[in-house]
C-alpha distance (Angstrom), angle and dihedral (degrees) to the residues before:
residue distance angle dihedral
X1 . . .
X2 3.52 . .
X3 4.10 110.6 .
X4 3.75 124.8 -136.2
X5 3.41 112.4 -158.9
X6 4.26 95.3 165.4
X7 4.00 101.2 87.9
X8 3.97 97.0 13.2
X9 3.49 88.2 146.7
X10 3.71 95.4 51.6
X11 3.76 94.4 47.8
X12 3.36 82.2 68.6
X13 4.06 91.3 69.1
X14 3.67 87.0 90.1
X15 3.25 100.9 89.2
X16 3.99 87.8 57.7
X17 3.16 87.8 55.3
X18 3.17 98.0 53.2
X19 3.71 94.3 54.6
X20 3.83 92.5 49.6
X21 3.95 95.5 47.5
X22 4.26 88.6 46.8
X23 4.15 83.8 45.4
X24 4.03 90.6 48.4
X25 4.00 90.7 45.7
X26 4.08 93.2 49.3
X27 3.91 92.3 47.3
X28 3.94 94.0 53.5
X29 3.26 96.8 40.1
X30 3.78 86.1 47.2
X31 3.66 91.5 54.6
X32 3.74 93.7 48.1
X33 3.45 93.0 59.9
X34 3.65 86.5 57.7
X35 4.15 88.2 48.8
X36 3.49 89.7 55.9
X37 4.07 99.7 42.7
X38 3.93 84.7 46.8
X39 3.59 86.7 48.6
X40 3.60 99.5 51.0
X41 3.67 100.0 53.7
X42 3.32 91.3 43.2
X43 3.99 94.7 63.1
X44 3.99 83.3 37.9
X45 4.49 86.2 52.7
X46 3.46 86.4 40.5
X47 3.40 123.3 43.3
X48 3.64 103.1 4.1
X49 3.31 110.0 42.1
X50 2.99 96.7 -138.7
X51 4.10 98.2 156.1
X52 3.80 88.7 53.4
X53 3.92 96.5 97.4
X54 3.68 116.4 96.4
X55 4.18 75.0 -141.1
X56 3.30 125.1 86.4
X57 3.90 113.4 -62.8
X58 3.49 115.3 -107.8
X59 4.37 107.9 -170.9
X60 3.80 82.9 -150.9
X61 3.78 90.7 172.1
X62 4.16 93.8 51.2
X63 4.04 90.4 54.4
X64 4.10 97.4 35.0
X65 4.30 87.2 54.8
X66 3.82 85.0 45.2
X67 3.43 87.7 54.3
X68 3.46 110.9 42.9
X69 4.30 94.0 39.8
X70 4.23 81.4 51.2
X71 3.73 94.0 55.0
X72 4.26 88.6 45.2
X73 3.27 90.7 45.9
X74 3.88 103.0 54.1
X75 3.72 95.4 44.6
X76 3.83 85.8 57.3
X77 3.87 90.1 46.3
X78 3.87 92.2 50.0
X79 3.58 93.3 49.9
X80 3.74 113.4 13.5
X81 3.93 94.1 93.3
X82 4.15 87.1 61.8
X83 3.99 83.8 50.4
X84 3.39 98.2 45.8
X85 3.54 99.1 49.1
X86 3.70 93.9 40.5
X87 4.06 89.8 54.2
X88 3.61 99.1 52.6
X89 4.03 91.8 48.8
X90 3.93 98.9 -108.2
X91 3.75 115.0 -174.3
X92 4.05 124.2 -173.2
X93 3.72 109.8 -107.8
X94 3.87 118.6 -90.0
X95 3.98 109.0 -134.3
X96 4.18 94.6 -147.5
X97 3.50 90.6 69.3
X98 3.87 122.5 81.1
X99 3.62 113.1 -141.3
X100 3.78 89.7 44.2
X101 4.17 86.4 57.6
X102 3.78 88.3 47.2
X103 4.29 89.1 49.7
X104 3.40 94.6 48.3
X105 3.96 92.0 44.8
X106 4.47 87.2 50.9
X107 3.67 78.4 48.8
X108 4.00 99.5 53.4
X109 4.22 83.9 46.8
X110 3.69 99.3 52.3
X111 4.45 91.8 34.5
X112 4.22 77.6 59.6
X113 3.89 99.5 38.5
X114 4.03 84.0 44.3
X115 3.68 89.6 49.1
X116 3.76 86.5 -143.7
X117 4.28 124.9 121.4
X118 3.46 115.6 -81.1
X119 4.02 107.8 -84.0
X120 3.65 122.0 -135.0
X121 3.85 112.5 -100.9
X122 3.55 127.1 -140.9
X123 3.91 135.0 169.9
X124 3.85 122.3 -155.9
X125 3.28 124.8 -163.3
X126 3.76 122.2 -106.9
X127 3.56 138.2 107.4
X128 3.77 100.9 -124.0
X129 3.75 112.7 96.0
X130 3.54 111.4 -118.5
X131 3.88 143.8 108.5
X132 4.17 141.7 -172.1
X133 3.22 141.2 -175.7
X134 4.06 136.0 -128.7
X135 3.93 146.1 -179.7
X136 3.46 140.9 101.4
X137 3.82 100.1 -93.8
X138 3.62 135.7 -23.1
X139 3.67 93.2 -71.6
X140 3.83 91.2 60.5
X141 4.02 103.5 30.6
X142 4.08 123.1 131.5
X143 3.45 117.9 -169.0
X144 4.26 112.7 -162.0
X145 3.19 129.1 -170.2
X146 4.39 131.2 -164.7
X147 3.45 111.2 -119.6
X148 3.97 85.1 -133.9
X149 3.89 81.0 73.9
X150 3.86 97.2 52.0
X151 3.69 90.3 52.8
X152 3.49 95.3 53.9
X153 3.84 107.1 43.0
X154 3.32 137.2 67.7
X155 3.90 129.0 -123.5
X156 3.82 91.0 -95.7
X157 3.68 93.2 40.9
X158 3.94 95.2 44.5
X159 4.11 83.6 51.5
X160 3.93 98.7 53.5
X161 3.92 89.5 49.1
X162 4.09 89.5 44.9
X163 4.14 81.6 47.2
X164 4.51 91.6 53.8
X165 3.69 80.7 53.7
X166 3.76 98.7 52.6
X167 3.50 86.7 48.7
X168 3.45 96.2 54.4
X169 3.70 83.2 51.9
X170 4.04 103.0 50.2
X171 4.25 88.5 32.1
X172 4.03 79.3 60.1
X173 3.44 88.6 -140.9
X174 4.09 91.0 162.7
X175 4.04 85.2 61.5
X176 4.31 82.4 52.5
X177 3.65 92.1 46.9
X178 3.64 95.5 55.7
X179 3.63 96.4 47.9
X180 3.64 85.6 53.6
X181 3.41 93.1 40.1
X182 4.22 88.2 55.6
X183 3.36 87.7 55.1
X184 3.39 103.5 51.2
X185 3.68 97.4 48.9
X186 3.61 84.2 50.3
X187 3.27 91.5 66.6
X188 3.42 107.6 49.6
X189 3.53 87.4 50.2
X190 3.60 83.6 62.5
X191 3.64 95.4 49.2
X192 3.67 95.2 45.8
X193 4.06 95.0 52.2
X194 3.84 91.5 47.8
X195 3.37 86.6 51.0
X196 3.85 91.8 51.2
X197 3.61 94.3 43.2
X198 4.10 96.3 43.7
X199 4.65 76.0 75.9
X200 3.50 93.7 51.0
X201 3.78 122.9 109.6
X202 3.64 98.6 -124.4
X203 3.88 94.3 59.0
X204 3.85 92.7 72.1
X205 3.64 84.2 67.6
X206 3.52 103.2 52.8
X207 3.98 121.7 96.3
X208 4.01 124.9 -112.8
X209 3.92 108.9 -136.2
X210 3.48 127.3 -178.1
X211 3.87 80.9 -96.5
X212 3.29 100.4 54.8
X213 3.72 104.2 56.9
X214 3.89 91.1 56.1
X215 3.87 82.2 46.6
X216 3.65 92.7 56.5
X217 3.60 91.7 48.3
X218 3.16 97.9 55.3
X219 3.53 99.3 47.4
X220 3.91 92.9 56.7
X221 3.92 92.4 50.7
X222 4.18 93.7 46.9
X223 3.75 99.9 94.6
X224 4.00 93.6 51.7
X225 3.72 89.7 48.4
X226 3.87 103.5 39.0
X227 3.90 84.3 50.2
X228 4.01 88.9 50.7
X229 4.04 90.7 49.3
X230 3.72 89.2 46.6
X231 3.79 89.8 49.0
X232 4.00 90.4 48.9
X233 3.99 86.9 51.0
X234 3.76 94.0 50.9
X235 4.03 83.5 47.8
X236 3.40 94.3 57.5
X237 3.69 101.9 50.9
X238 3.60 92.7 56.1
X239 3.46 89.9 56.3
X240 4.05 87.5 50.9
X241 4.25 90.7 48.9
X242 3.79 86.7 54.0
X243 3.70 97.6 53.5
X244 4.04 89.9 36.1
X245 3.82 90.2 56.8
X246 3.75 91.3 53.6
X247 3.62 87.9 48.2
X248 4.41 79.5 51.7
X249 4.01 98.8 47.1
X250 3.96 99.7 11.9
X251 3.48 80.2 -142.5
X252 4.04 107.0 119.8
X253 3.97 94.9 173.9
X254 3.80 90.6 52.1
X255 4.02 94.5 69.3
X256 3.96 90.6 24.0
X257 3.76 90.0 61.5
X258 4.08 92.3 35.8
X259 4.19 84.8 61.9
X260 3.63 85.0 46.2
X261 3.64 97.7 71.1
X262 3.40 93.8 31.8
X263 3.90 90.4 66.4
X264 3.44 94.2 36.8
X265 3.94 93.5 48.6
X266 4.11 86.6 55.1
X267 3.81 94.2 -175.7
X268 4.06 106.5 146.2
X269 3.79 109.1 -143.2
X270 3.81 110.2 -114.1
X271 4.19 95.0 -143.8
X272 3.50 95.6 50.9
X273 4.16 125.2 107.0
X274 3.37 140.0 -161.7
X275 3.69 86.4 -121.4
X276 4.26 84.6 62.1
X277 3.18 100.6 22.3
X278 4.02 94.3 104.8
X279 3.53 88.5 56.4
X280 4.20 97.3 73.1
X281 3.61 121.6 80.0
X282 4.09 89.0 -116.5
X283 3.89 116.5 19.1
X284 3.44 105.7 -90.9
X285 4.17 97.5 -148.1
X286 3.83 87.7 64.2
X287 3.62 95.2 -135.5
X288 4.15 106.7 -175.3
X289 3.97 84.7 -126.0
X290 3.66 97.3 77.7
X291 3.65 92.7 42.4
X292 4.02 89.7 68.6
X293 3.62 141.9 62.8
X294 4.26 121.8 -133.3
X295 3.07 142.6 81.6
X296 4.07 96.6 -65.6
X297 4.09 79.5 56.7
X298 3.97 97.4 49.1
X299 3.83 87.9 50.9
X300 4.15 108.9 44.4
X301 3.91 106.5 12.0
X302 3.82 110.9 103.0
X303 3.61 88.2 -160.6
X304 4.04 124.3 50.6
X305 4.32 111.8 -121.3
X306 3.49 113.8 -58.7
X307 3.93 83.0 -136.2
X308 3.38 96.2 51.5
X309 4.05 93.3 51.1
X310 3.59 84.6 54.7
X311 3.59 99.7 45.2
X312 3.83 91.3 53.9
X313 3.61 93.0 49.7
X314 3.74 91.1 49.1
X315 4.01 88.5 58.7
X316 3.48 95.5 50.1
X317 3.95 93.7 56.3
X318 4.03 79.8 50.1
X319 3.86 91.4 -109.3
X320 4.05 133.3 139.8
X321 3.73 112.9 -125.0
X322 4.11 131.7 179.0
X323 3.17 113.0 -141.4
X324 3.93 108.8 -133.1
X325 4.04 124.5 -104.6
């Protein structure tokens, strides 16, 4: 491993980072708890009535959406590593050939500089560079890689995008994702039965307050912004993975580099999804939107600027970098 004595001491910034990314990722997903609570009584206020009663209230539709987008949820948690891996072609590692030894040697490092299990390690193969990781817990995690990316990096390089993983891994960021995967599917369940109900005969006899218009209002715009506060969550724990994996290697230019020539490879990865794409270190369809920074960015990228990764890992190896156009 190459050792970068110029900006020691700012290397070290990672672990503020770290602090302020895991702070950023608790308060949305704080507030969207709130989104979906207010939400929920809202369809139940609304459409339902469910506050009618001179009984106790019962926000019937609130706990039924909770419900139903818990049980989805957890049968995709239990099994979706098997289908992810499966869909993008991964294949166990084959010992005679080289690179493979080399990836599952990075992969030994970082599992011990992690402190987590050894993850299962997979390759799939595809010329564009890129990699992700999967599993329920530590226990159960896979990281694969394309062999695209193995061609193109270097040792050092290969190791800091092996370390993101790990971090995804030990931040338990697939334990996040279904939380605020829960609560988005709760939501749209939400949506879609107001929307049901708003056609139903009883609804023409139900009063407008001054509450309920806002209600209503709300309820028709909560997909688009559940699916933006999900998006800003996934944003955020990228930006934790890259400071954990310095905090791995110590070794800021080795990932900042790897992202390099990832963005300047620009080869989308034909397997990938939208429904996976969060899961790679750099989304793999190559949409323009996560190339840029801005406010269009901050709202519908699932990944933060490539640039901006880079630039921050630059600075904490003490190191000037220009961010390109």
């Amino acid at each position: 491993m190459r050792s970068f004595l110029p900006g020691l001491l700012e290397s070290r910034d990672f672990v503020a980072r770290q602090k302020r990314n895991r702070g950023i990722s608790a308060l949305i997903i704080f507030c969207f708890i709130l989104f979906f609570i207010l939400v929920g009584l809202s369809v139940d206020y609304a459409y339902l009535d469910s506050f009618a009663s001179a009984t106790a209230p019962i926000p019937f539709a609130t706990l039924a959406a909770l419900g139903f987008s818990t049980v989805l949820t957890l049968a995709g948690y239990y099994r979706g590593a098997d289908w992810v891996l499966a869909s993008v072609g991964a294949e166990p590692l084959d010992g005679k050939i080289p690179e493979h030894r080399e990836l599952h040697n990075v992969v030994t490092e970082m599992a011990l500089a992690s402190g987590c299990p050894m993850p299962k390690v997979f390759v799939t193969y595809d010329a564009a560079p890129n990699a992700f990781a999967t599993g329920r817990d530590e226990a159960s995690s896979s990281i694969c890689v394309t062999t695209g990316l193995l061609a193109l990096l270097d040792r050092d390089e290969t190791q800091g995008v092996v370390a993101h993983e790990m971090a995804h891994i030990r931040n338990r960021d697939t334990l996040v994702m279904v939380l605020v995967s829960v609560l988005l599917g709760g939501v749209a369940l939400l949506a879609d039965w107001a929307q049901r109900s708003w056609f139903h005969p009883r609804h023409s006899r139900r009063g407008h307050s001054l509450i309920a218009v806002p209600a209503l209002l709300l309820v028709a715009l909560s997909p688009l912004i559940s699916r933006v506060m999900a998006l800003a969550v996934s944003r955020q724990r990228e930006y934790l993975a890259d400071a954990t994996a310095v905090e791995f290697t110590r070794n800021p230019l080795g990932l900042a580099q790897a992202l390099e020539k990832i963005r300047d490879a620009g080869m989308p990865f034909q397997r990938a999804t939208r429904g996976t794409a969060h899961l790679f270190i750099a989304n793999p369809l190559r949409r323009r939107v996560d190339q840029r920074d801005g406010k269009l960015a901050d709202l519908l990228a699932t990944h933060p600027p490539i640039e901006r990764r880079i630039e921050l890992l630059y600075r904490m190896a003490g190191m000037p970098y220009k961010i390109n156009g």
